[in-house]
N, C-alpha and C positions, 0 to 999 in steps of 0.2 A: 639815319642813313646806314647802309650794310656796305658793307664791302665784297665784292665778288673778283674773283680769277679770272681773266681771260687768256685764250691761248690760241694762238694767232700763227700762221706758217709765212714768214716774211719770202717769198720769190728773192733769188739772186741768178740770175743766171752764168754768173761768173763763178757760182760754185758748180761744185762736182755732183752734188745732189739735188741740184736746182734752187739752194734755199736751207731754211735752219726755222726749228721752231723757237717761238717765244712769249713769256707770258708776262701781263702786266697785270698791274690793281686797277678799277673803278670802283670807285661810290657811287650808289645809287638807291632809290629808297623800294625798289621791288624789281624781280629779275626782270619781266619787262622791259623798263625802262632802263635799264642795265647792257640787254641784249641791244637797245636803240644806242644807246651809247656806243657799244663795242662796234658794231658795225659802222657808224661815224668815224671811230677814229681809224678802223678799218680801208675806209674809204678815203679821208685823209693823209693818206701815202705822198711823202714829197716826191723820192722816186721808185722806181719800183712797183709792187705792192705787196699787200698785207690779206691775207684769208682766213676769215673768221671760223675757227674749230670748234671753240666750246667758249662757256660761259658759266661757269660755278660759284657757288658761295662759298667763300672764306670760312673754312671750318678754325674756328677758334679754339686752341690748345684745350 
């Protein structure tokens, strides 16, 4: 498994900017199926939501 970046624009509209970016880790064994994920959890907003910017590979020191 690899590890990839995502970087996701979380919607607030109780802020001044609409919102605040942010990034998290998945695992995933090719970007593909990486980008299927990020969009899942994407889509998985309790409230709010979440819009999928990029998706990168974990570049290793």
């Amino acid at each position: 498994m690899k590890t990839y970046i995502v970087t996701y624009f979380r919607h607030n509209p109780q802020l001044k900017n609409g919102g605040y970016t942010s990034t998290c880790k998945i695992e995933a064994a090719s970007i593909a199926s990486a980008r299927k994920k990020a969009r899942e959890f994407c889509e998985g907003a309790v409230y709010g939501s979440r819009e999928l910017l990029d998706v990168q590979k974990e570049v290793n020191g």
